[in-house]
C-alpha positions as CSV (number, residue, x, y, z in Angstrom):
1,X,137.3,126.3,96.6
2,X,135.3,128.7,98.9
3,X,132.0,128.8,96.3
4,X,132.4,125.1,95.5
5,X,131.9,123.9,99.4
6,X,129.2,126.9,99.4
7,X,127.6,126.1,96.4
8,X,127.5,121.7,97.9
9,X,126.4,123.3,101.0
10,X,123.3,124.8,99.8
11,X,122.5,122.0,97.5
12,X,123.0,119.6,100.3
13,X,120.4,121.3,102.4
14,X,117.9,121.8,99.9
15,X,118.1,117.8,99.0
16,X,117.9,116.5,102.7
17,X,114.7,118.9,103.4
18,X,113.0,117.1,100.2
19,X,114.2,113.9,100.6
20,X,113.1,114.0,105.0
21,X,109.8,115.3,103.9
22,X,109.3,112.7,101.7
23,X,109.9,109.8,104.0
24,X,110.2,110.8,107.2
25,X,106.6,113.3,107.0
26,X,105.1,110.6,105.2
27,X,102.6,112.6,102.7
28,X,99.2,110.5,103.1
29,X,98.0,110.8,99.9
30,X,101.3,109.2,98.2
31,X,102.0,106.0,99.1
32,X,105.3,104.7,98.6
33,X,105.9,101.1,98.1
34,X,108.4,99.2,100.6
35,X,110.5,97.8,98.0
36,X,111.2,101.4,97.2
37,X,111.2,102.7,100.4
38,X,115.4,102.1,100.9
39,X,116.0,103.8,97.8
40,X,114.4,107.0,98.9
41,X,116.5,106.6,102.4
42,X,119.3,105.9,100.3
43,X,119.1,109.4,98.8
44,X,118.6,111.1,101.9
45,X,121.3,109.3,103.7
46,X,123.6,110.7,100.6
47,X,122.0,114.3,100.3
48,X,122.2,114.5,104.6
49,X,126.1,113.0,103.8
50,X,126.6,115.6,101.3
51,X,125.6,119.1,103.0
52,X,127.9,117.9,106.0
53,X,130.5,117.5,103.8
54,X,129.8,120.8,102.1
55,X,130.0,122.2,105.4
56,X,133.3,120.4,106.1
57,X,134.6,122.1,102.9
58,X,133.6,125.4,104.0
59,X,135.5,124.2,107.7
60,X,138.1,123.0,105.6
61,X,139.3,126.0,103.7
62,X,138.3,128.4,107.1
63,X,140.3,129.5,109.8
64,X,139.4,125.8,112.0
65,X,140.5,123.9,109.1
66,X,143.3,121.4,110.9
67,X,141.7,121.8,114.6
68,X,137.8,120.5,112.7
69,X,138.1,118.4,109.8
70,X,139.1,115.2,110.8
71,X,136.2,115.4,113.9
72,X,133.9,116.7,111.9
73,X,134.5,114.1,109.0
74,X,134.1,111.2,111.8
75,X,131.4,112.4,113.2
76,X,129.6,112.2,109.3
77,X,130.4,108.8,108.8
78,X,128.9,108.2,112.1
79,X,126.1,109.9,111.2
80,X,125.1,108.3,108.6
81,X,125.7,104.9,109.4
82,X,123.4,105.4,112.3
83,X,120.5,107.0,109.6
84,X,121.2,104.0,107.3
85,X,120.6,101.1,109.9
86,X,116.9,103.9,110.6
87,X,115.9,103.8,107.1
88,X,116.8,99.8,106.6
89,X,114.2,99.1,109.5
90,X,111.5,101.8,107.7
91,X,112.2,99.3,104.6
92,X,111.7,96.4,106.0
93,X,108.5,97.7,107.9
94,X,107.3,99.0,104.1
95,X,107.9,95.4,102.5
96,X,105.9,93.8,105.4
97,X,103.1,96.2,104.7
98,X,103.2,95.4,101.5
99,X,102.5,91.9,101.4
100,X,99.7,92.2,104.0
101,X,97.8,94.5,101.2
102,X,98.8,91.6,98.5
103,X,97.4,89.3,100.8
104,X,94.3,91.5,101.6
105,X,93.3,92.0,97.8
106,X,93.9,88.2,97.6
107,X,91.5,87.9,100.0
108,X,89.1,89.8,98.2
109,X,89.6,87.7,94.9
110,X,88.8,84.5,96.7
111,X,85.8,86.2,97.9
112,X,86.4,86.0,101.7
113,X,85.6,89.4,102.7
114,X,86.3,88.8,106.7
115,X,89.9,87.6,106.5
116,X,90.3,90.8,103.8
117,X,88.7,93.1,106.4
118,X,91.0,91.4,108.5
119,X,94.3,92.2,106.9
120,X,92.9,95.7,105.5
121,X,92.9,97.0,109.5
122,X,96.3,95.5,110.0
123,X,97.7,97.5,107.2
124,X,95.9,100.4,108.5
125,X,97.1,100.0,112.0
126,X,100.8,99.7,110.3
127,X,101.1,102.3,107.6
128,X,98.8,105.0,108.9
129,X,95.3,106.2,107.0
130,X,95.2,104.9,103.5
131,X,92.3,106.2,101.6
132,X,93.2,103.1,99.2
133,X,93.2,100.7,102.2
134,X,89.9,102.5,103.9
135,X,87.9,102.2,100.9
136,X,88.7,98.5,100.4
137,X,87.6,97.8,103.8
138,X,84.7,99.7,103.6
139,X,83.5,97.4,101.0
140,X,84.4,94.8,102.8
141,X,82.7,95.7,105.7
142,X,79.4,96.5,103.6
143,X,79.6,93.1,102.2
144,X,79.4,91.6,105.7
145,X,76.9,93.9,106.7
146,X,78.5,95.3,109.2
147,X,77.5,98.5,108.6
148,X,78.1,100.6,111.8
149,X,81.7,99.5,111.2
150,X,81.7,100.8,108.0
151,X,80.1,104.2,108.9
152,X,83.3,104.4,110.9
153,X,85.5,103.8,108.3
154,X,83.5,105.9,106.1
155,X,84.2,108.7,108.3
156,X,87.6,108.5,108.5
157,X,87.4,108.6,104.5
158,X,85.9,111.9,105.0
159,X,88.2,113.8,107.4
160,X,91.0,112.3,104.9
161,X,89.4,113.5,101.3
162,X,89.9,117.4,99.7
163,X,88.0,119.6,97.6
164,X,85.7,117.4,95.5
165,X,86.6,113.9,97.3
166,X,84.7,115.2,100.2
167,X,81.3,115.0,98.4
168,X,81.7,111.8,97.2
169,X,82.9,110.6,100.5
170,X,79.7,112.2,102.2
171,X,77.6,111.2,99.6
172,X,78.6,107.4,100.7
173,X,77.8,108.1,104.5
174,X,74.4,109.5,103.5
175,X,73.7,106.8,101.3
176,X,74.5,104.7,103.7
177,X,72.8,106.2,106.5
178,X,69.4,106.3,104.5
179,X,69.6,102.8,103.1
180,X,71.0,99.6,105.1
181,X,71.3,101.7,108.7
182,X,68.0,103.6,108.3
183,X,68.3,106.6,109.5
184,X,66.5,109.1,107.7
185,X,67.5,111.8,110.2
186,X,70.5,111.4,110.4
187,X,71.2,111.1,106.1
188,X,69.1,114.6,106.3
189,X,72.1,116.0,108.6
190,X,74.6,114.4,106.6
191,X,73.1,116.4,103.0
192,X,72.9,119.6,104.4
193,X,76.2,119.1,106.5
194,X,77.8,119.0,103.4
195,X,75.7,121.9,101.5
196,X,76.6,124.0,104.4
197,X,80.6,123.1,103.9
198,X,80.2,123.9,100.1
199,X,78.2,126.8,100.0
200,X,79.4,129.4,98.0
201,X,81.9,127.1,96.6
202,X,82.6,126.3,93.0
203,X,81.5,122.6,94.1
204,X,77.8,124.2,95.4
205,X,75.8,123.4,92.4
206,X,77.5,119.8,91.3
207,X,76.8,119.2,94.5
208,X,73.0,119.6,94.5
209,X,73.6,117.8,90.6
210,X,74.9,114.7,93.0
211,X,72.2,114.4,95.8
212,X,69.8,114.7,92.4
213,X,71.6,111.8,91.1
214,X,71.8,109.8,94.5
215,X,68.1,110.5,95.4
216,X,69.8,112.7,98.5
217,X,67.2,115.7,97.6
């Protein structure tokens, strides 16, 4: 029995580090739906239940084994009970912040871009940066002209994208800068802010095939 509660033991631990960095780190760029969001804690409560169990084994067959088990066995259940009722609330938070996004693209479709904008923050404000989210009330935003508010967002959107997402992000703020805000100046600092971050890059000369494209030269 010694490899068997060795062999759960590892596989316990390597589960509950995978299934806590999947919820509990909450990657930004995957997004997981609330409906699903119990399932996932419903595999980390198991995998967290499972390499304490392992390690009971290992207890078990050791030299504690009658003075430990039956503590240590309580103080699983315990444990995971308590990480259950965690991930139930999590859940329910997802499922709110779901329909607020349903409601938001809704919104959109009946063409009132203010109550969208509206709901896309609250979402935001819930669930953490969203590219998806951001770039739906950017639009928004642009639609009401509210463009300084949009330069915000468009920002964020910025920090948030990798690798070839950045240009098209800053190709957005530039755009925006030269056109509805006006600032030539500033759209100047924007283009060769983002030459400078891809110089020498594999991305340098698409780059220079974008601002072409954009009328960013």
């Amino acid at each position: 029995m010694l490899p068997a509660g060795f062999i759960l033991l590892a596989v316990g631990l390597i589960s509950t580090l995978l299934g806590l960095s999947r919820i509990l780190l909450d990657w930004p760029d995957f997004e997981i739906p609330g409906g699903l969001f119990t399932l996932f804690g419903a595999a980390t409560v198991g995998t967290i239940a499972s390499t304490f169990l392992g390690l009971g084994v290992v207890l078990y067959i050791g030299v504690f084994k009658f003075i430990l088990l039956g503590p240590y066995l309580v103080f699983v259940a315990l444990m995971t009970s308590h990480l259950w009722e965690l991930i139930k609330v999590r859940g329910e938070e997802g499922r709110v912040s779901d329909r607020i996004y349903e409601q938001a693209r809704s919104q959109e479709n009946l063409h009132n871009p203010a109550r969208a904008a509206e709901l896309y923050r609250e979402y935001v404000e819930r669930t953490g940066p969203s590219p998806a989210a951001l770039e739906r009330l950017a639009s928004c935003l642009h639609e009401l002209e509210r463009y300084r508010e949009e330069l915000d967002v468009r920002e964020h959107l910025f920090l948030l994208a990798k690798g070839r997402g950045k240009i098209d992000a800053g190709i957005r703020k530039a755009l925006l800068l030269k056109g509805p805000l006006g600032d030539e100046g500033g759209a100047r600092r924007e283009v060769e802010s983002l030459r400078s971050l891809f110089f020498n890059t594999p991305f340098e000369r698409e780059l220079e095939d974008e601002f072409r494209e954009a009328g960013l030269e």
